[in-house]
C-alpha positions, 0 to 999 in steps of 0.5 A: 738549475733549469736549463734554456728551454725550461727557462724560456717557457717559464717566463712565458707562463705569465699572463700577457707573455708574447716571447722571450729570449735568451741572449750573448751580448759579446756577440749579438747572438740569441741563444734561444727563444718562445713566442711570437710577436717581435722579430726575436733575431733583430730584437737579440742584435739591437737589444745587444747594443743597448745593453753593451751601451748601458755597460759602457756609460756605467764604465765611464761614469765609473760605477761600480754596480750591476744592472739589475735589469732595463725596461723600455716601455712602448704604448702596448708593450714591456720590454724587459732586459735582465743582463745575467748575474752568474752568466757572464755575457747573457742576458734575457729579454722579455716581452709582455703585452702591456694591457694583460700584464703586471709588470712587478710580477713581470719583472720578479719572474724574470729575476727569479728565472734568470738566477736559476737558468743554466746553459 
């Protein structure tokens, strides 16, 4: 298991890595972060809503599944959001240059990353 940090900074040895975040959705309130280029407090707070969106429409739609991850696509960016899987109320965000980065890659790096994160 990696702790946070160690976490954070493995996410971003991939190529077109700008930051990353560490996130509890129950309150909006980032755990940690690496990078530059986003404004990670206000990204933590908004990112939050959408995830607990996303949570509530799957609830209503009455799905019973896992989000394995959300991606937002900019012009010049990826974000990727991957609500964690054995932290119950966490999730990672992810943010990648869009031009630099393989975003399969991304987003196998950021699942391999969470499943072996501790707090």
């Amino acid at each position: 298991m990696a702790n946070l940090n160690d976490s954070l900074n493995d996410l971003m040895s991939m190529d077109g890595a700008l930051c990353a975040a560490v996130v509890d959705y129950s309150s909006g309130m980032m755990l940690g972060s690496v990078g530059t280029g986003v404004d990670m407090e206000l990204a933590a707070a908004g990112n939050t809503e959408v995830v607990r969106a996303k949570m509530k429409t799957m609830k209503a739609l009455g799905l019973n599944d896992n989000i394995d991850d959300i991606l937002i696509t900019l012009g010049k960016q990826y974000h990727i959001i991957r609500p964690s899987q054995r932290l119950s109320g966490i999730f990672v965000y992810y943010v990648l240059d869009k031009a630099r980065s393989n975003l399969a890659l991304a987003r196998r790096k950021v699942a391999d990353v969470e499943s072996n994160m501790s707090m």
